[in-house]
TORFI-413777 format. One line per 3 residues: number of its first residue (from 0); for each residue z, x, y of N, C-alpha, C. Coordinates in nm, 3 decimals, padded with zeros to 5 digits, always signed. Example, Ala and Ser with C-alpha at 12.3 -4.5 7.8 and 13.67 -1.06 7.14 Angstrom:
BEGIN
0) +00.780/+01.319/-00.569/+00.780/+01.230/-00.450/+00.780/+01.320/-00.330  +00.708/+01.285/-00.225/+00.714/+01.367/-00.106/+00.787/+01.290/+00.003
# end
This chain:
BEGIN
0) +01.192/-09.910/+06.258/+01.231/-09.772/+06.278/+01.301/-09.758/+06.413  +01.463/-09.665/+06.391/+01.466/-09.687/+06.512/+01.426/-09.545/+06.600  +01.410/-09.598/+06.780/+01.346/-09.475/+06.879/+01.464/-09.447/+06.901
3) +01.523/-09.305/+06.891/+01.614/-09.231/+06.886/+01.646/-09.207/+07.054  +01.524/-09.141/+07.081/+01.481/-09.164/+07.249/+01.547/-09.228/+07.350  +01.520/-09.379/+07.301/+01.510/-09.544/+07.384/+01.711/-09.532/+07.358
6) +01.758/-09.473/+07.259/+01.913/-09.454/+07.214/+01.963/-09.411/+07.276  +01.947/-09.273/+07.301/+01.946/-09.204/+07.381/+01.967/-09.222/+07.524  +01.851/-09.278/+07.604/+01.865/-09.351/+07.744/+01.940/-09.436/+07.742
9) +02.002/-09.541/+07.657/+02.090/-09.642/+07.690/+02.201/-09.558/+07.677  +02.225/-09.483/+07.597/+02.334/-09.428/+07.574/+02.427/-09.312/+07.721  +02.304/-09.285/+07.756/+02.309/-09.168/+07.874/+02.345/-09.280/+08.018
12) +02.275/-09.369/+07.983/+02.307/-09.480/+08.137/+02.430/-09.526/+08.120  +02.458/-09.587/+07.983/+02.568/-09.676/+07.987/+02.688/-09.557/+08.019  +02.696/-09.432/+07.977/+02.795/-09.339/+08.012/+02.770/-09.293/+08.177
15) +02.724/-09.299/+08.211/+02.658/-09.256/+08.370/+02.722/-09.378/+08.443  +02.703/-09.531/+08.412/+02.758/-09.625/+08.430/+02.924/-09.614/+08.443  +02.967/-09.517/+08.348/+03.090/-09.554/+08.304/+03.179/-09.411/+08.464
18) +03.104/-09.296/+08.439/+03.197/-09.217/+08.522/+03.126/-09.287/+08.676  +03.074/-09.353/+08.693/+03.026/-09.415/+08.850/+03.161/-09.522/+08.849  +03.237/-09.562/+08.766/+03.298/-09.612/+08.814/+03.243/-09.803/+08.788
21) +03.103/-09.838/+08.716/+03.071/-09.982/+08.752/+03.078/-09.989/+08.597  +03.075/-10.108/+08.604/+03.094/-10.202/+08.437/+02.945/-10.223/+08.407  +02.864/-10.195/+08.345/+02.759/-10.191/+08.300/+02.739/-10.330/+08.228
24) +02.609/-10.375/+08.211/+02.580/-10.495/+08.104/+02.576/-10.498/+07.955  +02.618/-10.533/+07.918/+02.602/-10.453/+07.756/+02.448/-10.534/+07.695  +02.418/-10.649/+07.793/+02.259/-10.663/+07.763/+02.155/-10.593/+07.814
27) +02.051/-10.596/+07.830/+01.977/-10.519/+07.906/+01.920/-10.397/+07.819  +01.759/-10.376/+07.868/+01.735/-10.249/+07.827/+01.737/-10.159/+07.907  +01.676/-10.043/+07.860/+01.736/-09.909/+07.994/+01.653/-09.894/+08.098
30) +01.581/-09.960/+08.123/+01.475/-09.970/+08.201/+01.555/-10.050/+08.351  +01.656/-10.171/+08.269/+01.680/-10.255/+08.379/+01.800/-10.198/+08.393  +01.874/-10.117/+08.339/+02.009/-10.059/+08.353/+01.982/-09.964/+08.448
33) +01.865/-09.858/+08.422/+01.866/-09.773/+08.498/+01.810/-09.819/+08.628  +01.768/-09.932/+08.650/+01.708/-10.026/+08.835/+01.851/-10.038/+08.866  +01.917/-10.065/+08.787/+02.053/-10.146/+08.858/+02.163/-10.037/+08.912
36) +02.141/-09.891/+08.817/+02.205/-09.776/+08.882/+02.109/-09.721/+09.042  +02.007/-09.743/+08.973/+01.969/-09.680/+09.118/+01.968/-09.766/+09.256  +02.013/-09.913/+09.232/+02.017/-09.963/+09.294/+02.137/-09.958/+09.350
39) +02.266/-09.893/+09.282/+02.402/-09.867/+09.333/+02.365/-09.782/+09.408  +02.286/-09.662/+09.342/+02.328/-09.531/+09.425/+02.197/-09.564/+09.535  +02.141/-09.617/+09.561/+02.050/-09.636/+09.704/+02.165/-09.678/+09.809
42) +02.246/-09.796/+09.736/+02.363/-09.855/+09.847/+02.474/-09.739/+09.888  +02.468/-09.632/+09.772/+02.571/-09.523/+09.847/+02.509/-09.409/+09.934  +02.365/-09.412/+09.899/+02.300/-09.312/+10.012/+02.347/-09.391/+10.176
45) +02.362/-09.550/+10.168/+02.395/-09.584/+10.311/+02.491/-09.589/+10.321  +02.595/-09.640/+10.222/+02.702/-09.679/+10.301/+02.814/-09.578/+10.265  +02.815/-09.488/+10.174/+02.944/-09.368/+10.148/+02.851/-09.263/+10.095
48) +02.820/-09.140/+10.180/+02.739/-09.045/+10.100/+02.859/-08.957/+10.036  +02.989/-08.965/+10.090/+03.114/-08.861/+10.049/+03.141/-08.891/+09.938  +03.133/-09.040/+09.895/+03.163/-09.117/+09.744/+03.027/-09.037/+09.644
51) +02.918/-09.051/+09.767/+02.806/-09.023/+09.607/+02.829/-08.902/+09.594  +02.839/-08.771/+09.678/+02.877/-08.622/+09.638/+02.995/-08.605/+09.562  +03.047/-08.715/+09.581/+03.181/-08.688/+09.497/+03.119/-08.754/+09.315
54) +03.025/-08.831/+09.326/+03.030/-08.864/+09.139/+02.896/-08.734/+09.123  +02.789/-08.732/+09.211/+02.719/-08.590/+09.175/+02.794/-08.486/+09.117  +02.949/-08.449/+09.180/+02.996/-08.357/+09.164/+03.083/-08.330/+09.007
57) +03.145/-08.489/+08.994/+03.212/-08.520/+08.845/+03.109/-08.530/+08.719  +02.981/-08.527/+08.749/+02.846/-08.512/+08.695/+02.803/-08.395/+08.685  +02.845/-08.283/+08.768/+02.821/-08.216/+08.713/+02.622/-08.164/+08.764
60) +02.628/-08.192/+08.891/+02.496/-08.236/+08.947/+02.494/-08.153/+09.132  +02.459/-08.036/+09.163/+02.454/-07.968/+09.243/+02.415/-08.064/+09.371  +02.485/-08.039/+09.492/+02.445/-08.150/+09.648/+02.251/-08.063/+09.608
63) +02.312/-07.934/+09.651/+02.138/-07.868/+09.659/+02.032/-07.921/+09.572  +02.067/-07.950/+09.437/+01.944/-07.986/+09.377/+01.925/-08.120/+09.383  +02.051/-08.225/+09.452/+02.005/-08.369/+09.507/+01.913/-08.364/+09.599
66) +01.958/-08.284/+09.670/+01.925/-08.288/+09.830/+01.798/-08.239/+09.764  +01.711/-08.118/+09.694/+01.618/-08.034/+09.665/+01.488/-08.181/+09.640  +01.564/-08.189/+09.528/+01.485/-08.370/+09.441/+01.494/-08.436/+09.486
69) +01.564/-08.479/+09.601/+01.561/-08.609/+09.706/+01.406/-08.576/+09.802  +01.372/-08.459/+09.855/+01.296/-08.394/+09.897/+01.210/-08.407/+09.854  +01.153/-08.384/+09.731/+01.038/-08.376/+09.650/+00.985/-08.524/+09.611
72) +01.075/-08.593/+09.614/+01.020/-08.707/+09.542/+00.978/-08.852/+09.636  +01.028/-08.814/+09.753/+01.059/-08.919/+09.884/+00.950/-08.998/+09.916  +00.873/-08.960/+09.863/+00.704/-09.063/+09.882/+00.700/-09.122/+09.750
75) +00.745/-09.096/+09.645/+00.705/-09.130/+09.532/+00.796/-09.233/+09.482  +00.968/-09.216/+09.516/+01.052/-09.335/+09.484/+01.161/-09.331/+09.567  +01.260/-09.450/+09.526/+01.375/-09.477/+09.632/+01.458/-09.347/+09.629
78) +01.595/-09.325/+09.705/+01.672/-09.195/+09.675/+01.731/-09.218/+09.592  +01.750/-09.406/+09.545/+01.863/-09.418/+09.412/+01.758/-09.379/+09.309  +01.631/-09.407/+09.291/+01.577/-09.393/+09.209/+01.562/-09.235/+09.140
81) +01.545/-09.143/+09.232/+01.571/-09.011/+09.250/+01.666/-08.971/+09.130  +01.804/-09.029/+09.198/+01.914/-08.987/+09.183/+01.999/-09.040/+09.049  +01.925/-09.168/+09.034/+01.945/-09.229/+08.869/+01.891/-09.113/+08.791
84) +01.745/-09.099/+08.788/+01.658/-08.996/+08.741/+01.746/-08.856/+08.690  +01.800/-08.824/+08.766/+01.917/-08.700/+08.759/+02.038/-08.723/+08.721  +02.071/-08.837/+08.757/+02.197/-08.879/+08.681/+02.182/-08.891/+08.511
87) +02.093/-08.965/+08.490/+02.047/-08.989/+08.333/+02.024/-08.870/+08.260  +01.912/-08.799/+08.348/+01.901/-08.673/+08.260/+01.970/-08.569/+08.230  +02.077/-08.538/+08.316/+02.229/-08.480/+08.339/+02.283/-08.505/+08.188
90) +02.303/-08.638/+08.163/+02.405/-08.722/+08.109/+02.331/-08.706/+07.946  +02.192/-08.685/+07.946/+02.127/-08.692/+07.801/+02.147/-08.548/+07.766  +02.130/-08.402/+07.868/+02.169/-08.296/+07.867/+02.290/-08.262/+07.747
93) +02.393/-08.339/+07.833/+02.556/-08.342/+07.766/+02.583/-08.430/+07.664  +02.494/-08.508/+07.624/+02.516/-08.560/+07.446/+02.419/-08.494/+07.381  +02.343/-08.447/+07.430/+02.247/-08.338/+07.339/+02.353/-08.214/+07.311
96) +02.404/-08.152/+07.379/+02.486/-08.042/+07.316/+02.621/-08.097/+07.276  +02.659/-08.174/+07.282/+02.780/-08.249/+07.218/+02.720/-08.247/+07.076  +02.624/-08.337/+07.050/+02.591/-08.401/+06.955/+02.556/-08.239/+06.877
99) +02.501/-08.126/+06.920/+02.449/-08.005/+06.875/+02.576/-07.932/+06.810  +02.691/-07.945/+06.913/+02.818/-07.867/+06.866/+02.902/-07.911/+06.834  +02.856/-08.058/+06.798/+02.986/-08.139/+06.732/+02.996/-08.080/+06.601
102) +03.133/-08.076/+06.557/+03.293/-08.036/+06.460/+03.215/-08.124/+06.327  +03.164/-08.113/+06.214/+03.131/-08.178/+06.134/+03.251/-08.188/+06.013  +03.316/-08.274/+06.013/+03.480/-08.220/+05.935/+03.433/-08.228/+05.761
105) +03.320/-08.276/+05.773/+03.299/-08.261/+05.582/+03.213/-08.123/+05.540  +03.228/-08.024/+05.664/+03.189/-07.904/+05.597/+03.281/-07.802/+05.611  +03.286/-07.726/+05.514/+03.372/-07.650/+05.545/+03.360/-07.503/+05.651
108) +03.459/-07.451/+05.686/+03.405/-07.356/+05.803/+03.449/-07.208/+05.732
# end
């Protein structure tokens, strides 16, 4: 049976992958996809924060509610980890209503 879910998350990373700009693995489950994003975006909390506000922003992902959830979570995980976290769930957001308002062309309107 398949987890629609587990589909879902690969599906949401590997596209999250794709507007960041990195080539994703096409092996891997989402578990290690999503270490390896947050392991990008930990390297852009140091070394370009203008680059990471700038894919937050093509995401579709408020500085305030980074900055808000960067805040909240800072004992609990890395900032990439944070920020994967929000990236993914962003990204499952927007194939959920895609997938809701997608054009079904074998019905009629």
């Amino acid at each position: 049976m398949i987890d629609h879910n587990k589909v879902a998350d690969r599906e949401a990373i590997i596209w999250s992958y794709q507007i960041i700009g990195i080539n994703p693995e096409e092996e891997g489950d989402a578990i290690n996809l999503e270490k390896v994003l947050a392991d990008y975006l930990d390297n852009l909390v140091v070394q370009d924060l203008n680059l990471l506000f700038s894919i937050l922003y093509r995401i579709d992902i408020s500085q305030e509610k980074a900055v808000s959830e960067l805040s909240k979570n800072s004992e609990k995980e890395t900032a990439g980890e944070t920020l994967a976290r929000l990236v993914i769930q962003r990204q499952k957001e927007k194939l959920y209503y895609r997938n809701l308002y997608k054009i079904n062309p074998s019905k009629n309107l």
